[in-house]
C-alpha positions in Angstrom: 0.0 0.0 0.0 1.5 3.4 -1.1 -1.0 5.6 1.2 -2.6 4.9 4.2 -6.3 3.7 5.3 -7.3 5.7 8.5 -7.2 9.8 8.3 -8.5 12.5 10.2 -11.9 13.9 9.6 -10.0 17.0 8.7 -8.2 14.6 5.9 -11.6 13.3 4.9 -13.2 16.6 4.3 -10.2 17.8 2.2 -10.2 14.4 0.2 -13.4 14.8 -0.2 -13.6 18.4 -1.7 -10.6 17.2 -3.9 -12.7 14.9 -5.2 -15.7 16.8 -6.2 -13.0 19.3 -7.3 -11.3 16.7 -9.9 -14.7 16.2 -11.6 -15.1 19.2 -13.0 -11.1 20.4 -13.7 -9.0 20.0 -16.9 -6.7 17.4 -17.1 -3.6 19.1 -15.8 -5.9 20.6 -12.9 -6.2 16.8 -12.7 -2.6 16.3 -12.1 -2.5 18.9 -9.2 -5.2 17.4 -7.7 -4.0 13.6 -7.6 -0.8 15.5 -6.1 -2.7 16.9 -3.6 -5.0 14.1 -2.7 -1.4 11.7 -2.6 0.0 14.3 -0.3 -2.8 13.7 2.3 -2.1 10.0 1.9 -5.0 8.8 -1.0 -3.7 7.1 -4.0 -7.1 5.7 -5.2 -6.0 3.6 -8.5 -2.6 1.6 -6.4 -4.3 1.2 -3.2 -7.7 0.8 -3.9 -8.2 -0.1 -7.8 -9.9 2.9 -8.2 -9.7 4.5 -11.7 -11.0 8.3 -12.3 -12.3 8.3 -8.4 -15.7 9.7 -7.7 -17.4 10.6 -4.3 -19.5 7.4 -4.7 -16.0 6.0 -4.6 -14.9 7.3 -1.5 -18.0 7.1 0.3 -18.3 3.4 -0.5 -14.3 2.9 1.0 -15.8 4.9 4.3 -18.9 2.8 4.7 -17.4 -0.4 3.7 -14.9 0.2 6.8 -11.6 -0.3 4.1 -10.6 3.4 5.1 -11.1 4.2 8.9 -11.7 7.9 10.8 -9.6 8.6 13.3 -9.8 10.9 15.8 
């Protein structure tokens, strides 16, 4: 695993807003972002198999318990 699977709610929300963020940016917007989201510890497509990562994505790694909340 290349990131990590418990973050803050702090990291969440930011993840999270990165996300939503990605959807709607240009492909080297993209870039930044993946940078971003890598720097708090995400990397969707090597750790979790998850290619062009949506909230539904996310959401579904919180519920499922596969990424934790800590306090």
């Amino acid at each position: 695993m290349k990131g990590k699977s418990a973050y803050s709610n702090a990291e969440i929300l930011a993840l999270k807003k990165l996300i939503e963020q990605r959807q709607f940016a240009s492909r080297l917007e993209q870039k930044k972002i993946r940078n971003e989201m890598r720097k708090i510890g995400f990397w969707g497509k090597d750790d979790w198999g998850i290619y062009n990562c949506q909230l539904s994505d996310f959401e579904s790694l919180l519920t499922s318990g596969k990424i934790k909340i800590i306090p």
